[in-house]
DSSP file (Angstrom, degrees, kcal/mol; ACC not computed):
  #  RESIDUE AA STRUCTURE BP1 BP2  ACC     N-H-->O    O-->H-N    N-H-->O    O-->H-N    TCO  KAPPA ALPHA  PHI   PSI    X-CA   Y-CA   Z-CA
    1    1 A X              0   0    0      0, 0.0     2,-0.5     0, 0.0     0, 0.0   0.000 360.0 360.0 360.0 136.1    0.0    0.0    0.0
    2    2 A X        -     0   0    0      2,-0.0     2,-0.4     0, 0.0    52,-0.0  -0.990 360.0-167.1-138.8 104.7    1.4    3.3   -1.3
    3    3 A X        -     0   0    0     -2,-0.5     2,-0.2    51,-0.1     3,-0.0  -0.882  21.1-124.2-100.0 120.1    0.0    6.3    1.2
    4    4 A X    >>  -     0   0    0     -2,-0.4     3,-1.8     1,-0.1     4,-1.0  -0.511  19.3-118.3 -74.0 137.4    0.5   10.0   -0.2
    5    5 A X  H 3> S+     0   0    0      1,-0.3     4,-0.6    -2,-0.2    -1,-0.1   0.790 110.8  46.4 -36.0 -58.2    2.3   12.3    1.8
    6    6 A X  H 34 S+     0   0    0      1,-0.2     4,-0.3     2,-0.1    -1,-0.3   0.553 116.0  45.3 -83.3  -8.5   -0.3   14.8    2.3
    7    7 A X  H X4 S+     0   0    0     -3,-1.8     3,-3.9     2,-0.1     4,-0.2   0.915  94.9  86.0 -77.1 -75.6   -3.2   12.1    3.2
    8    8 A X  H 3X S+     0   0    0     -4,-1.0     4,-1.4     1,-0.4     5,-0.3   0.387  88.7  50.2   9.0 -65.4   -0.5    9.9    5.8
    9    9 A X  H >X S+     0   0    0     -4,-0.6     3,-1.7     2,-0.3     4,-1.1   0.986 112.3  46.2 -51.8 -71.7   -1.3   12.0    8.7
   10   10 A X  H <> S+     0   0    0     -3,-3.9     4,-1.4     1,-0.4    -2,-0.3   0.751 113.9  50.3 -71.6 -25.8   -5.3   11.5    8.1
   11   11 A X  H 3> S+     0   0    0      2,-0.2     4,-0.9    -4,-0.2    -1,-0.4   0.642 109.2  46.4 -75.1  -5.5   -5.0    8.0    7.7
   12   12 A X  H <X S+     0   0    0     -3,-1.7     4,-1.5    -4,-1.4     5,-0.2   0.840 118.7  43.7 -54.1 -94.4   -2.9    7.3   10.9
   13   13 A X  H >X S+     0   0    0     -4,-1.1     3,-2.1    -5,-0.3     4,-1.3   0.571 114.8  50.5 -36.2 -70.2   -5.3    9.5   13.1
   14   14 A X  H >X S+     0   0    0     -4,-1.4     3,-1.5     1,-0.3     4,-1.4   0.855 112.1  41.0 -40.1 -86.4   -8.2    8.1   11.5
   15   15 A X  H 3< S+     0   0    0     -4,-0.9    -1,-0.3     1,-0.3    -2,-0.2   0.531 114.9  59.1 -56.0  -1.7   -7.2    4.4   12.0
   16   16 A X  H XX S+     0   0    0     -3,-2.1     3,-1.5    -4,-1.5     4,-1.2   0.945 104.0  50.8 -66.9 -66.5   -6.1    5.6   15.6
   17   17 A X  H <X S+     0   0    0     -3,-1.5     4,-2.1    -4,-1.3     3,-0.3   0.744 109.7  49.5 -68.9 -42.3   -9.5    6.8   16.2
   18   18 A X  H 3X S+     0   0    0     -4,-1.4     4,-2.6    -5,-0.3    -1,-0.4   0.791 110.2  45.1 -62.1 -27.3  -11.1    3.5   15.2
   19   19 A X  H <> S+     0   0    0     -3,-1.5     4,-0.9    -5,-0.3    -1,-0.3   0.658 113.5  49.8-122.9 -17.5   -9.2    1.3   17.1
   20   20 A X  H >X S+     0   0    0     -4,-1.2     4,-2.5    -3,-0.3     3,-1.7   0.904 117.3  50.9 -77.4 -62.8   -9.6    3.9   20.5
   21   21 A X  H 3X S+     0   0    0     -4,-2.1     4,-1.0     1,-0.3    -2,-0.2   0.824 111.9  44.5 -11.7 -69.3  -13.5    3.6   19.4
   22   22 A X  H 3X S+     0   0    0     -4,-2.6     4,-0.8     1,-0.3    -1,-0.3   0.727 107.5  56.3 -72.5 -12.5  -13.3    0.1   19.3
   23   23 A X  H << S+     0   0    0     -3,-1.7     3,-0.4    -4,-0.9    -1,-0.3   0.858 113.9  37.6 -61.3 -51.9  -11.6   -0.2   22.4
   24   24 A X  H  < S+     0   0    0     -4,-2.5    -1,-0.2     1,-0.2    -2,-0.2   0.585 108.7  65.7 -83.6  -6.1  -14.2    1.7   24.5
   25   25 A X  H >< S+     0   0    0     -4,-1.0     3,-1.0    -5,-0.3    -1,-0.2   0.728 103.6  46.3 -89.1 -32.1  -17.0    0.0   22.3
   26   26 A X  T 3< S+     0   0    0     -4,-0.8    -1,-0.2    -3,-0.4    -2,-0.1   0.188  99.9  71.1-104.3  17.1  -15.8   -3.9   24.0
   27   27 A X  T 3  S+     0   0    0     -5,-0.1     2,-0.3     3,-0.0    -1,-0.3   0.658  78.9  90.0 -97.3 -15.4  -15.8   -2.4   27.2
   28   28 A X  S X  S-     0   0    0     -3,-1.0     3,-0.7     1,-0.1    -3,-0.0  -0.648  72.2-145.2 -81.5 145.0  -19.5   -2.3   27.1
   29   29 A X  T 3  S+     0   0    0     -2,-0.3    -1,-0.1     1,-0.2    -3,-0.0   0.661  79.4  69.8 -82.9 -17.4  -20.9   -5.0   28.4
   30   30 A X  T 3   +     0   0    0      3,-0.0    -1,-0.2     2,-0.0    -4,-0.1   0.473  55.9 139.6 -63.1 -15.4  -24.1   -5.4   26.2
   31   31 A X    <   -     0   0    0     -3,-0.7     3,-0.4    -6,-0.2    -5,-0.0  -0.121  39.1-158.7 -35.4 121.6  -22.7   -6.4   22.9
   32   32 A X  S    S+     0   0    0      1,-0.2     2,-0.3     2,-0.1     3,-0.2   0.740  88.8  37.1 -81.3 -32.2  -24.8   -9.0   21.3
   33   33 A X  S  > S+     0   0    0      1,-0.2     4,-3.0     2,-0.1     5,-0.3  -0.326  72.4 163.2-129.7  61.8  -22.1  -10.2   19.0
   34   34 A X  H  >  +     0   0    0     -3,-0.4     4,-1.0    -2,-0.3    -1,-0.2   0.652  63.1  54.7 -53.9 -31.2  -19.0  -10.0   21.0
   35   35 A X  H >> S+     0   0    0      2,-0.2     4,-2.1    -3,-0.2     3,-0.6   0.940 105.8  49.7 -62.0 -72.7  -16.6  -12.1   19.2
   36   36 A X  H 3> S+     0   0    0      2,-0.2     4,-1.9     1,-0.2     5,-0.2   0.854 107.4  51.3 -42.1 -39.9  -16.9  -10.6   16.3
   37   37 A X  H 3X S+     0   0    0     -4,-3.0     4,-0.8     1,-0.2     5,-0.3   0.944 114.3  50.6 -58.6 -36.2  -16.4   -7.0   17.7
   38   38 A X  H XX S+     0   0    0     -4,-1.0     4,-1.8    -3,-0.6     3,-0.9   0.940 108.3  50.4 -66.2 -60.3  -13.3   -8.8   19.3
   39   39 A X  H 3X S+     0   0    0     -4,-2.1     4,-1.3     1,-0.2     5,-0.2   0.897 117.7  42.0 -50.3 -45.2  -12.0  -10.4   15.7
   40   40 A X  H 3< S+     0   0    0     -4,-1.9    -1,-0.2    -5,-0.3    -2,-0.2   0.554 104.7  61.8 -94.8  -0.5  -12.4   -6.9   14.2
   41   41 A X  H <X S+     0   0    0     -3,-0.9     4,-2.4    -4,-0.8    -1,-0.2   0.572 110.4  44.1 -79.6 -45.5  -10.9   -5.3   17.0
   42   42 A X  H  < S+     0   0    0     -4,-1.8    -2,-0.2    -5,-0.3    -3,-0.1   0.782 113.2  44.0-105.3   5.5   -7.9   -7.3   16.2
   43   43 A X  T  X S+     0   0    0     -4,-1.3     4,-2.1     2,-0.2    -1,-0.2   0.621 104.6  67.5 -64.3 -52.7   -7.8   -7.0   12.9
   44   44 A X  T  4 S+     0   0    0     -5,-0.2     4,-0.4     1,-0.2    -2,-0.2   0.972 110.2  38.3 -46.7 -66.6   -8.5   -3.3   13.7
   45   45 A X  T  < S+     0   0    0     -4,-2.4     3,-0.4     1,-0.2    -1,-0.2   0.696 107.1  57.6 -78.5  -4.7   -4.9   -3.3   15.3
   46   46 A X  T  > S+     0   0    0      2,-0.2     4,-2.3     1,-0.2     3,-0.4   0.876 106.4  58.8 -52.7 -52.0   -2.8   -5.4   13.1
   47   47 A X  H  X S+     0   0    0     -4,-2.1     4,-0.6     1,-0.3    -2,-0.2   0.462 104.6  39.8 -79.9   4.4   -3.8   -3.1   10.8
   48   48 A X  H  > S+     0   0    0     -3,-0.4     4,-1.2    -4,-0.4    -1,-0.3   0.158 111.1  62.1-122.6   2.9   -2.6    0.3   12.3
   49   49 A X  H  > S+     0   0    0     -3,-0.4     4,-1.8    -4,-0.2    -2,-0.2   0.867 107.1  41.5 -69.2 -61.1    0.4   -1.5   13.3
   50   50 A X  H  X S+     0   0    0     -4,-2.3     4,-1.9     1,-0.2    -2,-0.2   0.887 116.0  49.1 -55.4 -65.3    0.9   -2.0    9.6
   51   51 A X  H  X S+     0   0    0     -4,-0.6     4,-0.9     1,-0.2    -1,-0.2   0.700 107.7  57.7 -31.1 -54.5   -0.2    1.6    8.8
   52   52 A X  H >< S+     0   0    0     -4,-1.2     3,-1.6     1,-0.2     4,-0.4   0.970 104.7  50.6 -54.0 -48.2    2.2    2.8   11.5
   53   53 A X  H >X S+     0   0    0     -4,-1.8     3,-1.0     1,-0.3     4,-0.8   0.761 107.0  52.1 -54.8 -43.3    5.1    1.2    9.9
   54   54 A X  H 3< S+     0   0    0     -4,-1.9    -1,-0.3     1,-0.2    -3,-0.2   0.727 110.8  48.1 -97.6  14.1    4.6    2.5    6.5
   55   55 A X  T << S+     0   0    0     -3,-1.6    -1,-0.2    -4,-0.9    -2,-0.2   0.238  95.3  66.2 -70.3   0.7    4.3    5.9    7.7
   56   56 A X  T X4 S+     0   0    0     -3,-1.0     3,-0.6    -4,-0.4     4,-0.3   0.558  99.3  62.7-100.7 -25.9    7.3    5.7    9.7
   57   57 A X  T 3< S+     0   0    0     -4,-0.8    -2,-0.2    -5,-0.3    -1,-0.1   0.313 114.7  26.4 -93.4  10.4    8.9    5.3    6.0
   58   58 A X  T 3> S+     0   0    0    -53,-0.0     4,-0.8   -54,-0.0    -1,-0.3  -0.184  88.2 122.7-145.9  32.2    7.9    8.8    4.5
   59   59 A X  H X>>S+     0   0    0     -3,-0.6     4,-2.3     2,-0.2     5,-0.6   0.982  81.8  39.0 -44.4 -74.6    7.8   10.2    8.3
   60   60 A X  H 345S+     0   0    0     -4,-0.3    -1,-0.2     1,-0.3     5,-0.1   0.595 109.5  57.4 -65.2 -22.4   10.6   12.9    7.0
   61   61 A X  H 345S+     0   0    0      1,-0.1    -1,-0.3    -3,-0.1    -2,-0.2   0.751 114.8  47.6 -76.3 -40.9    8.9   13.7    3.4
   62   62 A X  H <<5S-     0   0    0     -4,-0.8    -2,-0.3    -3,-0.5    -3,-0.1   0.869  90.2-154.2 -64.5 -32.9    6.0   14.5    5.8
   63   63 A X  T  <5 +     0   0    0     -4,-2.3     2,-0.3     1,-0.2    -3,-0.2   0.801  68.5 100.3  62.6  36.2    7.6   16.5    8.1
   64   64 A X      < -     0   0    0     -5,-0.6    -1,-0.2     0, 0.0    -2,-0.1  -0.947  68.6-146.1-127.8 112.4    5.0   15.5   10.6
   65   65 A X    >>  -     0   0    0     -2,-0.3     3,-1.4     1,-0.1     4,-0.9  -0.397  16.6-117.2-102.8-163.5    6.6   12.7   12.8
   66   66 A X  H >> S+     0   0    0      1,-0.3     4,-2.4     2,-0.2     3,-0.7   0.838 105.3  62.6-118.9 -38.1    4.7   10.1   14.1
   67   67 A X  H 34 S+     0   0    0      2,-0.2    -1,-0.3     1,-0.2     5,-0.1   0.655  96.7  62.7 -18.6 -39.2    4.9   10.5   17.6
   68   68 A X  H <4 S+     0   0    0     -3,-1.4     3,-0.3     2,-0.1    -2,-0.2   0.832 114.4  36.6 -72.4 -34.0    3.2   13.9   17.2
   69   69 A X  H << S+     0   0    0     -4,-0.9    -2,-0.2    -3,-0.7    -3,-0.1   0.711 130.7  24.1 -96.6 -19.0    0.3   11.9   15.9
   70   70 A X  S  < S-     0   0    0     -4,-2.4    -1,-0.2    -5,-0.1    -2,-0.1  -0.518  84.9-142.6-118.7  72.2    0.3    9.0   17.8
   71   71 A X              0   0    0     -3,-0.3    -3,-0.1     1,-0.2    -4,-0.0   0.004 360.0 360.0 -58.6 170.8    1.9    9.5   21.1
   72   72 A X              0   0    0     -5,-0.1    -1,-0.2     0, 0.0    -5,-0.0   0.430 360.0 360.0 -81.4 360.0    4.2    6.5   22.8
């Protein structure tokens, strides 16, 4: 996957924001279909893992670094 500089920022923070979403979303206890949220919950982070990494590899052509958008 080939992410453009000036998007890179709004897909990190986006797929940040899902995965804090889903986070506070399996903490309710009412979920009918819990597994699944839990399978796509971990999917969810695999996949911002992934996301970080290749952002970490045009980090300096962005001039935003990635810390600023996700902190440690």
């Amino acid at each position: 996957m080939e992410i453009q500089d000036r998007l890179a920022p709004l897909l990190v923070g986006a797929v940040r924001d899902a995965v804090s979403y889903h986070e506070l979303l399996l903490q309710n206890n009412t979920l009918a279909d819990r597994e699944d949220y839990e399978e796509h919950f971990l999917q969810l982070t695999q996949f911002f893992e992934h996301v970080k990494e290749l952002y970490k590899r045009i980090e300096d052509e962005v001039g935003l670094p990635l810390d600023k958008i996700v902190p440690p």
